[in-house]
N, C-alpha and C positions, 0 to 999 in steps of 0.2 A: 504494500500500500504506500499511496506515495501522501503524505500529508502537507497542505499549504493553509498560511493564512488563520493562524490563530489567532483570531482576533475575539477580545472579551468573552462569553460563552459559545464561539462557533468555531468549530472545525470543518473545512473544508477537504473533502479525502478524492481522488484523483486517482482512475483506472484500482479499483478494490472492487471486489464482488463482480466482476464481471463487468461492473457500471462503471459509469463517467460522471465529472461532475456532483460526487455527494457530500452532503453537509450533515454535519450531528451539531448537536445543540445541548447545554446542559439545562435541561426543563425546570421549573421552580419548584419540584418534587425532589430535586438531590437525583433523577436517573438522567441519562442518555438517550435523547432520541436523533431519530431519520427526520430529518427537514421534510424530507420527499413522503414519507411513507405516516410517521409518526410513532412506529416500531421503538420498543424500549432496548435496551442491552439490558443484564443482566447488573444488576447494582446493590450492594450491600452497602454499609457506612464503613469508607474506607478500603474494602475491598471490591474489585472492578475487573470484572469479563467481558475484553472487547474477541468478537468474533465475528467472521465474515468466509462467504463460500469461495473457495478455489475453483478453475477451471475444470478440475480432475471429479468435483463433486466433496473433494475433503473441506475440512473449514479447519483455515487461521486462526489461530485462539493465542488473545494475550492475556495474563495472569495477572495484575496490578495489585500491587500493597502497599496505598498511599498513606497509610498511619506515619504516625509520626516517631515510634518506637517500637523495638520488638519485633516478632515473626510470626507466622500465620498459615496456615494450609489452607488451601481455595481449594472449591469443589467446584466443578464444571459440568451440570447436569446436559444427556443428550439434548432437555428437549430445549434448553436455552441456546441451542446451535441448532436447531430445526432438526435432529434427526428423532427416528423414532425410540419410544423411552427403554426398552429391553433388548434393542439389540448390540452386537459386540460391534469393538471400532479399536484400531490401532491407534496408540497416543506415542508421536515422537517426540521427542526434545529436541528444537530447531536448531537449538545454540552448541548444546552436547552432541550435535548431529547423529546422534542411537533412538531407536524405537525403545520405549520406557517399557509394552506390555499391550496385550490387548485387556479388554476394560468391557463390563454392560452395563449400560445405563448410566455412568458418569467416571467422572475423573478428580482423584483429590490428590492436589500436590504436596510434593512436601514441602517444610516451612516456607515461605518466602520471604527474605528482611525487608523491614520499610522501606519506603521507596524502587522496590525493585520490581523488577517482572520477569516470568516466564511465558516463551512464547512455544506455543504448541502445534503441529499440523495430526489434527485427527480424523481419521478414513475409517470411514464401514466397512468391516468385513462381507468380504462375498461370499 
């Protein structure tokens, strides 16, 4: 994803999910939505799951632990990446470039320190 132009609550995101042109916005609820669509991400207090679909069908998944102290494990439920809730899906570490495991139904990482992220490519098994 190529991101421009953070200006006050809007991100402008360029060539991601197959599309052009997309904007997220932080809404006056504390979540993330789609300018275009009005679609939420997945949003806790502090912890944040940006995810969006690859050309292959897998989805990009970022990990965010924007606390201000300490470490955390995020869980990454299917159905917050649009797939269906019981089925299996390989989760790799982008940055570790190894496959972690296959997984149903979600994914929990281990800790994450503040301010950091994990970034994930996860695919359905066939």
């Amino acid at each position: 994803m190529d991101a421009y132009y953070f200006v006050g609550p809007t991100v402008d995101a360029y060539t991601c999910n197959k599309g052009d042109n997309q904007a997220w916005i932080w809404a006056a609820d504390g979540t993330v939505q789609s300018k275009q669509t009005g679609d939420c991400l997945t949003l806790k207090p502090e912890l944040e799951i940006w995810a969006g679909e690859l050309a292959d069908g897998a989805a990009a998944v970022v990990l965010l632990n924007r606390a201000g102290n300490g470490s955390e494990p995020i869980t990454v439920q299917w159905t917050d990446i649009g797939f269906p809730p019981h089925d299996h899906a390989v989760v790799r570490d982008l940055w570790a470039r190894k496959d972690i495991g296959v997984f149903a139904g979600n994914y929990t990482s281990p800790n994450i320190d503040h301010h950091s992220v994990m970034m994930l490519r996860i695919k359905l098994t066939e």
